[in-house]
Residue frames as qw, qx, qy, qz and C-alpha x, y, z in Angstrom:
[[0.197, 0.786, -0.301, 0.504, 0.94, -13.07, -29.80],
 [0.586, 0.199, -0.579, 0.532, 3.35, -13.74, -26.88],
 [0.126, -0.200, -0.588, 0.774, 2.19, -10.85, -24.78],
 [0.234, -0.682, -0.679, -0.137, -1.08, -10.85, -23.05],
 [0.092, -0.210, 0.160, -0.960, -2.46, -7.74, -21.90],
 [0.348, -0.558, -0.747, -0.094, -5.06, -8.21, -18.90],
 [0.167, -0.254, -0.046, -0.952, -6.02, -4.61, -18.71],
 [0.538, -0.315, -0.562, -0.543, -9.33, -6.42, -18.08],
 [0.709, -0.306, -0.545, 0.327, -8.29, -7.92, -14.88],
 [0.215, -0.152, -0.348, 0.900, -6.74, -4.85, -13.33],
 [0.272, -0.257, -0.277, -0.885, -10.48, -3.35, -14.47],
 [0.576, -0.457, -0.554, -0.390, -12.27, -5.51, -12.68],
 [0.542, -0.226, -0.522, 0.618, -10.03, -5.78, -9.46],
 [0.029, -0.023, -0.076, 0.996, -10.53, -1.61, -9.63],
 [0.072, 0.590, 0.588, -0.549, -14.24, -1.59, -10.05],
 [0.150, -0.459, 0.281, 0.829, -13.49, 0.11, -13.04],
 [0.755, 0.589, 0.267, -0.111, -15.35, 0.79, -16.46],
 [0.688, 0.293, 0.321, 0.581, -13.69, 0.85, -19.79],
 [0.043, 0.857, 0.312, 0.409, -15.15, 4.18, -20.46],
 [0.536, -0.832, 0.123, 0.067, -13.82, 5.77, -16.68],
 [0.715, -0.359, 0.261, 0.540, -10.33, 4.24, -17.40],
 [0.434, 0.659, 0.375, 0.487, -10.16, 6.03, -21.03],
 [0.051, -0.896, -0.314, -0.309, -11.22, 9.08, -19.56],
 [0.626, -0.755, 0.118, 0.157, -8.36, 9.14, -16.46],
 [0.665, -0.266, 0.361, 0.598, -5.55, 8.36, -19.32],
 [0.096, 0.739, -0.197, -0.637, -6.41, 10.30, -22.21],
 [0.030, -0.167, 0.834, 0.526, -7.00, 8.04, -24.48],
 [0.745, 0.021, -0.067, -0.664, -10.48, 7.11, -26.27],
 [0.725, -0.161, 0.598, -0.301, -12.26, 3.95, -25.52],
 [0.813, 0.538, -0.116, -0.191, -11.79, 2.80, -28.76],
 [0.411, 0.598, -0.628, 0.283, -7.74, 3.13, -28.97],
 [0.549, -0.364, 0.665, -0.352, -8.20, 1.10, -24.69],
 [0.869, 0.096, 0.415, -0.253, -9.88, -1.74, -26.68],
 [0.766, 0.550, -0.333, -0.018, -7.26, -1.96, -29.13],
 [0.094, 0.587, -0.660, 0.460, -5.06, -2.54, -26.41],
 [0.477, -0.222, 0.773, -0.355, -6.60, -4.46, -23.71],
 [0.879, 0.339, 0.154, -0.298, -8.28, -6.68, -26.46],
 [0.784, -0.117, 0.506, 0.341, -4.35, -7.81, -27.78],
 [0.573, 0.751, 0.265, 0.194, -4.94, -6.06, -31.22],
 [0.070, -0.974, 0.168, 0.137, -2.34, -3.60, -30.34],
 [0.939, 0.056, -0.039, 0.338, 1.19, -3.89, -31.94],
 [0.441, 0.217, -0.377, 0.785, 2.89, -1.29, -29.59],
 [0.196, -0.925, -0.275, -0.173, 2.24, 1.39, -26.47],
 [0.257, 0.656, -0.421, 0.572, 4.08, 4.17, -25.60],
 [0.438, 0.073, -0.641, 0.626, 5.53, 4.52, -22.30],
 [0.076, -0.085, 0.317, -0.941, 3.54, 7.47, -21.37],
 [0.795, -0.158, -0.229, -0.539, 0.02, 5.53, -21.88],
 [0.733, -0.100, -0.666, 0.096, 1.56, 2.57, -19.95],
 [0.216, 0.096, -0.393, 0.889, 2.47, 4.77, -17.35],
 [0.426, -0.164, -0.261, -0.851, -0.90, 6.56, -17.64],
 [0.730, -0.167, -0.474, -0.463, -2.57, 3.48, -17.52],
 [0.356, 0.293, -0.670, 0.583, -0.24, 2.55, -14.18],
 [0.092, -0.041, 0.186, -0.977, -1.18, 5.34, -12.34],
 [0.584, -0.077, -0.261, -0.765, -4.47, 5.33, -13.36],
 [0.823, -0.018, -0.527, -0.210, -4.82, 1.75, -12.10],
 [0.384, -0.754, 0.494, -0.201, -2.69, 1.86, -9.39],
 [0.943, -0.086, 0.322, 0.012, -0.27, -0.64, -10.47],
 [0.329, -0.650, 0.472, 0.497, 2.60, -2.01, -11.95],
 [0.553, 0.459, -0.449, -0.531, 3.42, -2.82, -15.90],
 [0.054, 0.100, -0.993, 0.040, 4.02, -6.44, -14.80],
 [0.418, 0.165, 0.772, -0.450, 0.35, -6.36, -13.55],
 [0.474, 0.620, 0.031, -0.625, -0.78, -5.84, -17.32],
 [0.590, 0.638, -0.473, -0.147, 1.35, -7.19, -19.62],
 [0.637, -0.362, 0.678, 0.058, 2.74, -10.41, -19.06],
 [0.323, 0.447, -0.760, -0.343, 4.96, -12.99, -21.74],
 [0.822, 0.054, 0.374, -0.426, 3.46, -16.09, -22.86],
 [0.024, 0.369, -0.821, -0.435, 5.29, -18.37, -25.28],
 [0.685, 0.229, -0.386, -0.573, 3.64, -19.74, -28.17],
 [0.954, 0.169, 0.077, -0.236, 2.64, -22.92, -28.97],
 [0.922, 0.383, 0.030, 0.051, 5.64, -24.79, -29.12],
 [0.447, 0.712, -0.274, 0.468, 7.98, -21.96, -28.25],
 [0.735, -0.482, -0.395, 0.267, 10.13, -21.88, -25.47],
 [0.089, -0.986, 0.134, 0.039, 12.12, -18.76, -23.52],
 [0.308, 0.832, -0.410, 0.214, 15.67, -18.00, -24.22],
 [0.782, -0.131, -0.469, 0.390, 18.37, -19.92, -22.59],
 [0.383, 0.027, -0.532, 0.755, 18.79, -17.91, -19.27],
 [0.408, -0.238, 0.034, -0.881, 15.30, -16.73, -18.73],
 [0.056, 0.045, 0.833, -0.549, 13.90, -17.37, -15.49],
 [0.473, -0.373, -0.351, -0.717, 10.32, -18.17, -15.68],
 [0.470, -0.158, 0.497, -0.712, 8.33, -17.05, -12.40],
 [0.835, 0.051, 0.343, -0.428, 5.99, -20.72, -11.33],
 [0.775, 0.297, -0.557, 0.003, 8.30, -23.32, -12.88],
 [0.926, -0.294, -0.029, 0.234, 9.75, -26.13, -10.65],
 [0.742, -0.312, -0.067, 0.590, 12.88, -25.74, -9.29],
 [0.468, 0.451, 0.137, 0.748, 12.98, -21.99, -11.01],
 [0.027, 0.335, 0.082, 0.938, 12.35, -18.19, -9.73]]
């Protein structure tokens, strides 16, 4: 899948369990690990938000685009850490 979710990363940076972060958004630890584990194939706003907040961060620090194997971004999309780009 294209977009990586490193929930994990903003857990460790925070000090944070799986179990503690669950518990601050309202969501069980189960439905977190479908999510920070990629398996997910949507989240609402108000759990990304949630999960913000709860992190103290932004949705960029979570969710970033990755292009397949092979695939490349749209013609006019800047990608951030390319040569001569963004």
């Amino acid at each position: 899948m294209p977009i990586t979710v490193d929930i994990d990363v903003m857990l460790v940076r925070r000090k944070m369990s799986v179990g503690e972060l669950a518990d601050r958004v309202g969501i069980t630890p189960a439905n977190l690990a479908v999510l920070k584990n990629g398996r997910a194939k949507a989240v609402r706003f108000a759990t990304l938000a949630a999960l913000c907040a709860a992190l103290d961060c932004q949705p960029g620090d979570l969710l970033r685009w990755e292009p397949a194997d092979g695939e490349e971004a749209p013609d006019g999309v800047t990608r951030v850490g390319e040569p001569g780009r963004g």
